[in-house]
C-alpha positions in Angstrom: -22.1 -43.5 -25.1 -25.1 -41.2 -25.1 -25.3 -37.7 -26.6 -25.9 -36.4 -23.0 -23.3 -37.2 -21.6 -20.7 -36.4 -24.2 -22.5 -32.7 -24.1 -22.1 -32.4 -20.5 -18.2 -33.3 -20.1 -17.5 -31.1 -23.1 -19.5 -28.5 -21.0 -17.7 -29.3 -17.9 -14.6 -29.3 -20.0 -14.9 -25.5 -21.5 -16.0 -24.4 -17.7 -12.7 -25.8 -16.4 -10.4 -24.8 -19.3 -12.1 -21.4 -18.8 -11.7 -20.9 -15.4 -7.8 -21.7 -15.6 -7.8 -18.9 -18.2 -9.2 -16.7 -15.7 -6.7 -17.7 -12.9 -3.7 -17.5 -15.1 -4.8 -13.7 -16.5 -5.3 -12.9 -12.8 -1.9 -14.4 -11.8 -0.2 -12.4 -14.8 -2.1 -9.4 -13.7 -0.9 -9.4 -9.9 2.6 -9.9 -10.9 2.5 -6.8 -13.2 1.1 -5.2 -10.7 3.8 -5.9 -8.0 6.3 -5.3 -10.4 5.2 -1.9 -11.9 4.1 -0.3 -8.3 6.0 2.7 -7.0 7.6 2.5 -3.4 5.8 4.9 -0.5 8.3 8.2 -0.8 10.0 8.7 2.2 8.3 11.9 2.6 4.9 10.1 3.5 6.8 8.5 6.4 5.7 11.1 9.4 2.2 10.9 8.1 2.4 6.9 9.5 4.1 8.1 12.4 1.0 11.0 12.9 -1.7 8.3 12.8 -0.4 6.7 15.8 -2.2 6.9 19.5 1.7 6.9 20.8 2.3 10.3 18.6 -1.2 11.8 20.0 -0.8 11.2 22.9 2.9 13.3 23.5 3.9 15.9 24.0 5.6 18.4 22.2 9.2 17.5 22.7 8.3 13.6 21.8 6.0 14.8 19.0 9.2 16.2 17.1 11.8 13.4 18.5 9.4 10.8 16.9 9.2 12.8 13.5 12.7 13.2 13.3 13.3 10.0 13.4 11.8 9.0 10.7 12.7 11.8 8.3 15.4 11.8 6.1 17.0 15.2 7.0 15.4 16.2 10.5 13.8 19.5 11.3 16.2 21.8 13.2 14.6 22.3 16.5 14.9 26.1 16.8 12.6 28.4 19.2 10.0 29.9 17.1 10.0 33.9 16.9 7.7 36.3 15.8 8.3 38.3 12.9 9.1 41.7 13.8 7.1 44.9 12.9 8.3 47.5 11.1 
């Protein structure tokens, strides 16, 4: 066999061995990463529902319908009153 060739699949070899290295730390690192990430809190939930052309588009009585619904304790829809003056 000649010395060039031996050189070149021990090369090839180390580049292959190397690269499934890589694709197993990457694999180990994604699955920590799923497993360590928080949930979205609940509170972030009318933020979503904000960002929608649906929600911009409504008016005021479907603007607080569609929040409610995705809160965990909805807002009780009471008429807004100026503070009195003393």
């Amino acid at each position: 066999m000649n010395f060039d060739v031996v050189v070149f699949a021990v090369s090839l070899n180390f580049i292959a061995m190397s690269l499934l290295l890589v694709a197993a730390c990457l694999t180990w690192a994604t699955v920590w990463f799923w497993k360590s990430a928080r949930p979205e809190p609940d509170s972030l939930a009318p933020l979503e529902v904000m960002s929608q052309r649906d929600f911009a588009e409504a008016d005021d009585a479907e603007r607080k319908q569609m929040l409610n619904s995705v809160r965990a304790m909805p807002v009780i829809d009471r008429a807004t009153e100026s503070p009195e003056t003393n």
